[in-house]
C-alpha positions in Angstrom: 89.5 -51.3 128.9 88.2 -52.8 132.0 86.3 -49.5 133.2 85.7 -47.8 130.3 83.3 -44.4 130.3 83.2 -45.1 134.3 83.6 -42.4 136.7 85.7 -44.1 139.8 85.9 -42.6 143.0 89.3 -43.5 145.0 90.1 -42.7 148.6 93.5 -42.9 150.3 94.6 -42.3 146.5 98.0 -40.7 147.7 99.9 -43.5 148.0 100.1 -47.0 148.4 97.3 -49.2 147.1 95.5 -46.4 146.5 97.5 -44.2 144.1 98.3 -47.7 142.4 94.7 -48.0 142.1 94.3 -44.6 140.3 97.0 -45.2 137.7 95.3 -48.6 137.0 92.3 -47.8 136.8 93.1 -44.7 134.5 94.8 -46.9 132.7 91.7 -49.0 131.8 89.7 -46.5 131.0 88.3 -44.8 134.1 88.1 -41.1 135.2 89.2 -41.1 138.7 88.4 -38.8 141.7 91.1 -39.1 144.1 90.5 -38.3 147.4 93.0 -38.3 150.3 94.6 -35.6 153.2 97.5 -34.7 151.7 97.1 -32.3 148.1 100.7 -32.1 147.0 100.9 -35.7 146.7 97.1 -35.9 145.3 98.4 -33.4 142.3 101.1 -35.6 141.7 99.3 -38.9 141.4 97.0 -36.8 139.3 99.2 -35.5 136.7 101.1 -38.5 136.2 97.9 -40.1 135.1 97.1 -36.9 132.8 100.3 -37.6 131.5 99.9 -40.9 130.4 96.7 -39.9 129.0 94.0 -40.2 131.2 91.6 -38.4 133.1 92.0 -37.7 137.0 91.0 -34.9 139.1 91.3 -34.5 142.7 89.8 -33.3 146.5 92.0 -33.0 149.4 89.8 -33.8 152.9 89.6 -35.9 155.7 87.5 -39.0 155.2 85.8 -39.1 158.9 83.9 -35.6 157.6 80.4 -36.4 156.2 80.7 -33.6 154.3 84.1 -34.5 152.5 82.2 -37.5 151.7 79.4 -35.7 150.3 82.1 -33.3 148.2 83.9 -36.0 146.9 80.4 -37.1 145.1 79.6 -33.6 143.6 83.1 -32.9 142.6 82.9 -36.3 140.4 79.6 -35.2 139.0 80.7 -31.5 138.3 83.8 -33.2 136.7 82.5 -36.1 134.5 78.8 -35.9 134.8 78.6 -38.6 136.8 79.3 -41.5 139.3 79.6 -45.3 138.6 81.7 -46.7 141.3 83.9 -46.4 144.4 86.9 -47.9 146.2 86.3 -46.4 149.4 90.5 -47.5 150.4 91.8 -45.3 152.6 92.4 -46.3 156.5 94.9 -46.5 158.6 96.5 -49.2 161.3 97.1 -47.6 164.2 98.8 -48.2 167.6 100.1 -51.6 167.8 99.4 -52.5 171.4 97.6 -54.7 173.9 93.7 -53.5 174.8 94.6 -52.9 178.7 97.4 -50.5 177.3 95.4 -48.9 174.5 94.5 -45.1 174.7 90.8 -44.8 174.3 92.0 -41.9 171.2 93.4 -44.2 169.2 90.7 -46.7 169.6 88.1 -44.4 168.6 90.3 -43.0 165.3 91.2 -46.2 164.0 87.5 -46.8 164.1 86.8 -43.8 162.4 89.4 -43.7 159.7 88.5 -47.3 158.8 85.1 -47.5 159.4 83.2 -45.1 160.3 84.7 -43.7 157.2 83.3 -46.5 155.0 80.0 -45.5 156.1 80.0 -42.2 155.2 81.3 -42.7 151.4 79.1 -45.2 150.7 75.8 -43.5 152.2 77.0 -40.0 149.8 77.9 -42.6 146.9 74.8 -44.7 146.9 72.1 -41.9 145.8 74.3 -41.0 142.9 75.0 -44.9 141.8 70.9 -45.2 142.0 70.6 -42.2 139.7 72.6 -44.6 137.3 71.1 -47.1 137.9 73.5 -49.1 139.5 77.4 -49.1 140.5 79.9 -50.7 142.4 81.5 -50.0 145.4 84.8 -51.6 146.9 85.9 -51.4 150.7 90.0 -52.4 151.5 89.2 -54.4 154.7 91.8 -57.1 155.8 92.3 -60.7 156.4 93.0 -59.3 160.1 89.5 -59.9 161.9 88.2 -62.3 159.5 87.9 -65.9 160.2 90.9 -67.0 162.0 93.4 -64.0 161.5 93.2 -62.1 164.7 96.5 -61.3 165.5 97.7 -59.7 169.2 98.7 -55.7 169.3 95.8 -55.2 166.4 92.2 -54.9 168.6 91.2 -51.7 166.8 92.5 -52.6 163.6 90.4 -55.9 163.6 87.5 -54.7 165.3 87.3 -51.6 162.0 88.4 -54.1 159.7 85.2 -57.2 160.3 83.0 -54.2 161.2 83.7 -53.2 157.3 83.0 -56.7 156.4 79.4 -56.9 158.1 79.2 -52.8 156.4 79.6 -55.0 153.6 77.4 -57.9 153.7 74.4 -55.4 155.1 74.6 -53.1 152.0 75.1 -56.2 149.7 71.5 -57.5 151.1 70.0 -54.1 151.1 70.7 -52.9 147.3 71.0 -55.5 145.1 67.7 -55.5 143.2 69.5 -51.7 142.5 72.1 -52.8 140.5 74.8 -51.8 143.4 77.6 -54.2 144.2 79.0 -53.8 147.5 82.0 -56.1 148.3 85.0 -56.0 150.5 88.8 -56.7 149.7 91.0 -58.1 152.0 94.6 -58.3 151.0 97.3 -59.6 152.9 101.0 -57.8 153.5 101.6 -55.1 151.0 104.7 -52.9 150.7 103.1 -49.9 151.1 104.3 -46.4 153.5 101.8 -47.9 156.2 102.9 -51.1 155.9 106.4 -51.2 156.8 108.0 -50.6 153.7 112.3 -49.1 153.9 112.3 -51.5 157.1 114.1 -54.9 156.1 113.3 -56.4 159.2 109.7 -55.9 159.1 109.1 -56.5 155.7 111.2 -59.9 155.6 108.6 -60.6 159.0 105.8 -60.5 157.7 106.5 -61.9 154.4 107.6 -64.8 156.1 103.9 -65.1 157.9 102.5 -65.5 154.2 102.7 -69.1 152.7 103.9 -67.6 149.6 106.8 -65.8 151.7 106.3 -62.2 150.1 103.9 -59.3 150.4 102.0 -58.2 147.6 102.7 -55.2 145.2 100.0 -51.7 146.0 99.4 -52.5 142.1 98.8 -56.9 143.0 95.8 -55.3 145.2 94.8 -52.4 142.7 94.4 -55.1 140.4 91.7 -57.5 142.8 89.8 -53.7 143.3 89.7 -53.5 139.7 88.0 -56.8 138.9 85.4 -56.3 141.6 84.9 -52.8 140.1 84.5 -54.2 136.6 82.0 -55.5 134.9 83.9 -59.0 135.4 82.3 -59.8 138.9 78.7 -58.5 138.2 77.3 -61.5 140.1 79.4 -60.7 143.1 78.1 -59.0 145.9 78.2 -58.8 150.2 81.8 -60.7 149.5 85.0 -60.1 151.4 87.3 -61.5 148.9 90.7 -62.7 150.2 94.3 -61.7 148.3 96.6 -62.4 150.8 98.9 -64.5 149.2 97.6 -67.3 151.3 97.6 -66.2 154.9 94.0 -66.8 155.8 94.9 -70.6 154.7 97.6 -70.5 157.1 95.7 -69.3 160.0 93.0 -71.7 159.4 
């Protein structure tokens, strides 16, 4: 029981990695606070985990509100008492096109979904983790933007995705001697609704860009979020940790 007695805070816990993230960390013990735009799915991630026997309540919001940010916080305290950690997932990849063609809208709201919205949850979740005298927190960046994995058609998806990175490192600096990890995940492909998945041709694409020549599971990825969440990596901290199934090697 990885997370035992540990309140979790999940966003973009309606589907994909996220949701896998809730019924895995549930599953180890956690009570989760999902968090996502879309209730009916949010109530169904939600009582699949109450069915199994754990303990999962849920907000419905929009992650580029402060406010929802804020909520998400005192709903987990009303609910369990408490805060001990966050993986701040949710984002989105937005228009897959050059710069010179880009619309200015979609530049500024894959910026906000991805990052902007990192900032938020982790300024409402920090106070909290200080009251408990430390916590972790978890952002779902990408191997897109790090290093050597820029990769045409993606500007505003790369330019979010290392801004979360350097979110990352600067909050890693700024509240160790708390007890607060803050690291970054970067998975590769994963089958997920954003990522492609009931296309054949897309998937088989970009499976074959991945040395191992598959995408991860949502639940492959859940896991990585669960080990930085855990107790497991408490020396870890201002890391983007890589689990893309060797594609940052590749790029090198």
């Amino acid at each position: 029981m990885e997370l035992a007695n540990k309140t979790i805070i999940i966003t973009g816990a309606s589907s994909g990695i996220g949701a896998a993230a809730a019924s895995l960390f549930a599953s180890e013990g956690a009570d989760v606070v999902l968090g996502a735009r879309r209730s009916t799915e949010l109530q169904i991630v939600a009582e699949d985990i109450k069915r199994a026997g754990g303990r999962a309540t849920f907000l419905a919001g929009d992650v580029r509100d402060a406010g929802y940010a804020a909520g998400l916080v005192e709903h987990a305290i009303a609910s369990f008492g408490k805060l001990d950690g966050a993986f701040n997932n949710a984002g989105v990849v937005g228009d897959m096109i050059a710069v010179p063609e880009m619309r200015v809208e979609n530049w500024t709201d894959v910026l906000a979904v991805n990052l902007t919205s990192a900032f938020l949850g982790a300024r409402a979740q920090i106070p909290a983790l200080r009251q408990r005298g430390g916590g972790s927190i978890v952002f779902t960046s990408s191997f897109v933007g790090f290093r050597n994995g820029g990769m045409p058609g993606m500007a505003a998806y790369a330019a979010s995705k290392a801004g979360m990175i350097g979110l990352t490192q600067s909050l890693g600096s700024e509240h160790a001697a708390e007890g607060i990890r803050v690291n970054a995940l970067l998975p590769g492909g994963t089958v997920t609704p954003a990522g492609g998945e009931g296309n054949p041709d897309v998937l088989n694409f970009i499976a074959g860009l991945h040395p191992m020549k598959r995408m991860a599971s949502p639940k492959e990825i859940a896991h990585a979020a669960l080990f930085l969440l855990s107790d497991r990596a408490s020396f870890m901290t201002g890391s983007p940790m890589t689990v893309d199934g060797g594609m940052s090697v590749r790029l090198v």
